[in-house]
C-alpha positions as CSV (number, residue, x, y, z in Angstrom):
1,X,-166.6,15.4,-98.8
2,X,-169.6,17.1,-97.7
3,X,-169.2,21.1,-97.8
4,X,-171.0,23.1,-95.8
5,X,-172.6,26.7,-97.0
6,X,-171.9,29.8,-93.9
7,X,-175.6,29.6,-93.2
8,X,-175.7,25.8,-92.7
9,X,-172.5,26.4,-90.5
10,X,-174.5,28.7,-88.2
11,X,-178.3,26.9,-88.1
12,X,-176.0,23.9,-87.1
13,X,-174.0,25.3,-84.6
14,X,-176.7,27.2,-83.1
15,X,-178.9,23.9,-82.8
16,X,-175.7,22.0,-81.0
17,X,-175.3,24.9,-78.5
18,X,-178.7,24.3,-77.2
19,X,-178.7,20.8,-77.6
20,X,-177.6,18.8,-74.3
21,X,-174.1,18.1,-75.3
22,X,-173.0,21.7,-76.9
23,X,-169.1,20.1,-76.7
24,X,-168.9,17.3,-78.5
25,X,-172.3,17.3,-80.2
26,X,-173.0,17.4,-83.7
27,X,-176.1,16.7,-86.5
28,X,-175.6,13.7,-87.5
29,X,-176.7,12.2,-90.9
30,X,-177.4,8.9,-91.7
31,X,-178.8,6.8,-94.5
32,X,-182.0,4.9,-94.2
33,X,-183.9,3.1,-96.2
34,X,-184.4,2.7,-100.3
35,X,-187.2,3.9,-101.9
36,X,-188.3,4.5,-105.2
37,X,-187.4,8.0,-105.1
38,X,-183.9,7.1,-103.8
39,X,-182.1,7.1,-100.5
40,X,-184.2,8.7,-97.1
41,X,-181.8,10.8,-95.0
42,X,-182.5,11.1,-91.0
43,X,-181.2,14.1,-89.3
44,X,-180.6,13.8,-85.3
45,X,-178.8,15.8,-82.8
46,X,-176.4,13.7,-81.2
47,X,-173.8,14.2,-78.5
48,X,-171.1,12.1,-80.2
49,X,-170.4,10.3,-83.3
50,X,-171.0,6.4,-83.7
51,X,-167.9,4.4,-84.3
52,X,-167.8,4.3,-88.2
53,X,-169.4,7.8,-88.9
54,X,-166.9,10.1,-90.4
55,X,-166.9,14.1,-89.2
56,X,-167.2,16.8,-90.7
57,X,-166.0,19.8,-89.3
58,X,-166.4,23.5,-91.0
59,X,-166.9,27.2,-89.4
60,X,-167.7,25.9,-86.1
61,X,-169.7,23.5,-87.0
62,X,-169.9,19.6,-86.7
63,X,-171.9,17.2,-88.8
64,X,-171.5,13.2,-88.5
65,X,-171.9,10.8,-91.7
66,X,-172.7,7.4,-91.2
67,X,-170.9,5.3,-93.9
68,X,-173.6,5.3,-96.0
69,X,-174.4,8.7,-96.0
70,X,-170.7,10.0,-96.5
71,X,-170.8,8.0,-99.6
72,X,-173.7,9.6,-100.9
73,X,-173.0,12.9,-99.9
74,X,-169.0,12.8,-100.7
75,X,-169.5,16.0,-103.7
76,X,-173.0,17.9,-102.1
77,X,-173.5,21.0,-100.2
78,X,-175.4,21.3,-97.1
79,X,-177.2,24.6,-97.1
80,X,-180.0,25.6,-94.4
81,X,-183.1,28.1,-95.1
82,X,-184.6,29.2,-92.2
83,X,-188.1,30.5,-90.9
84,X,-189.8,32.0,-88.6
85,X,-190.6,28.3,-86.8
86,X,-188.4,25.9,-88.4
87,X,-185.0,25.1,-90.3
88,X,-184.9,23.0,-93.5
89,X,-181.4,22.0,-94.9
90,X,-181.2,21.8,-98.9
91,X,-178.4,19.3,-100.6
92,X,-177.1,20.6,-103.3
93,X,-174.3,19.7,-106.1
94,X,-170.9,21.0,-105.1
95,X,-170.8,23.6,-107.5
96,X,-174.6,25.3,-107.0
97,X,-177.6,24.8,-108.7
98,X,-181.0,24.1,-107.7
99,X,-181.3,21.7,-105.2
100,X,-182.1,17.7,-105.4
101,X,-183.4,17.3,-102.3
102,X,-184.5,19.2,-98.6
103,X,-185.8,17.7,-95.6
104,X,-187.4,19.3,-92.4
105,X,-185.9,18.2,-89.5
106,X,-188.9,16.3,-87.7
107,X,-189.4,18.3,-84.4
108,X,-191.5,15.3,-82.9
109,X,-188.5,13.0,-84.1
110,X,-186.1,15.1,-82.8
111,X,-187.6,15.4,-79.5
112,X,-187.8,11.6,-79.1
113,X,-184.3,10.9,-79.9
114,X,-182.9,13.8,-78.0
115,X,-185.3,14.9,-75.0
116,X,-185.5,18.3,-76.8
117,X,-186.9,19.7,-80.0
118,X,-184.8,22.6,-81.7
119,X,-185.6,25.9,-80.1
């Protein structure tokens, strides 16, 4: 299952508490589509997990996985570097390393699907 590092566990519990649905809302992961480089991950806040996503809960902190993306992400860690003006989350292999892949939350992205960019 996904692990989450303490910092992750914070940027994603901070982003939740000023989303619209600081409750029951989470970051959600999904899997997109194939490329030649591999698998795209999207990142969204969301107020509450689709049917068949699983949950991962850790430090106060809530991420959903759709089915596809809990499969892929089953033995990674989720860590967060953060900036002055933006968060970017780093998947790593369970047991460190350098990471395989990061992705910037899309503030234009996140602002369409949610009414609200991260603050």
């Amino acid at each position: 299952m996904l692990t989450l590092t303490e910092t992750a566990a914070e940027v994603v519990r901070t982003l939740v508490e000023q989303s619209e649905a600081p409750d029951s809302g989470g970051l959600r992961i999904a899997a997109a589509d194939s490329t030649i480089e591999g698998v795209e991950l999207e990142l969204s806040l969301v107020g509450e997990p689709e049917a068949l996503d699983e949950t991962v809960e850790q430090e106060g902190a809530t991420v959903y996985l759709d089915p596809g993306a809990a499969e892929l992400l089953d033995d990674k860690l989720l860590d967060a570097q953060v900036a002055d003006d933006h968060v970017t989350f780093v998947l790593r292999e369970d047991g460190g390393g350098e990471p395989f892949e990061s992705f910037v939350p899309d503030e234009d992205a996140w602002t369409r699907r949610n009414g609200n960019g991260p603050h």
